[in-house]
N, C-alpha and C positions, 0 to 999 in steps of 0.2 A: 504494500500500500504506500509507503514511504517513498518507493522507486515510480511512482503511478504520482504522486502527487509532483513530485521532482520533474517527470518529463508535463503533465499540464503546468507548471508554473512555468516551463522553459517555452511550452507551445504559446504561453498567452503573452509574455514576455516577445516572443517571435513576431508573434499576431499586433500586436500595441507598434514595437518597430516599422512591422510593414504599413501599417493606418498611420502612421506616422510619416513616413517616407514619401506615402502616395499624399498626405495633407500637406506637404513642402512642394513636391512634384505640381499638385494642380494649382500653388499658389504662385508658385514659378511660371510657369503656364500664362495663367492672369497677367503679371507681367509682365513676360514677355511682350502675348497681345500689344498691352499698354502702349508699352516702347515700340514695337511694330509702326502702330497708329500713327503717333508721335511723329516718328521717322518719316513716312511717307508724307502727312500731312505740309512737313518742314519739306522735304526734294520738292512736291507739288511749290508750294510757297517759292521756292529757290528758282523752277523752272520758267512759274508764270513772271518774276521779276526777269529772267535773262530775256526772255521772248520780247518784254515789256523793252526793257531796253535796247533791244536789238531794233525792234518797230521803231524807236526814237530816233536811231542811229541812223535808219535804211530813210526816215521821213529827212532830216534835217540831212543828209546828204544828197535826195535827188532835189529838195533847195538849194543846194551849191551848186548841184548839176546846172540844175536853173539859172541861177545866176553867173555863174560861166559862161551858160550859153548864151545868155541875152547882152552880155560883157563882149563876147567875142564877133555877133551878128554888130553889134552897135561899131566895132570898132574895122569893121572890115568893110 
C-alpha cells in the first residue's frame, strides 16, 4: 500500500507539472498572438508611410519635370 501510495503521489505530482506546462504553453501562445499583431500592424504603419512618401516624391518631381520643361520651351 505504501508503494501504491508512492507511485499516485508521483503520478499527480507528474499530472500538476504537465497542467502546469500546458498553462505556460497557452499563455505563451496568447502572447505570442499579441506581438504577432503588434508586428504586423507597425510593417503595415511603416509600408503605408514609405508609399506615402514615395507618392510625394514621384508628385513634386514630375513638378520639376514641369518646370524644366516650360524653362526650356520658354528659353529656346
Amino acid at each position: 500500500l505504501e508503494i501504491n501510495d508512492c507511485f499516485r503521489s508521483a503520478q499527480n505530482a507528474a499530472e500538476q507539472y504537465l497542467n502546469e506546462i500546458k498553462a505556460i504553453r497557452d499563455e505563451t501562445e496568447v502572447q505570442r498572438q499579441e506581438i504577432l499583431k503588434e508586428a504586423r500592424a507597425e510593417a503595415s504603419s511603416i509600408v503605408s508611410e514609405a508609399v506615402e512618401a514615395r507618392d510625394n516624391y514621384n508628385c513634386a518631381m514630375e513638378k520639376v519635370l514641369k518646370e524644366i520643361g516650360k524653362d526650356l520651351s520658354s528659353n529656346g
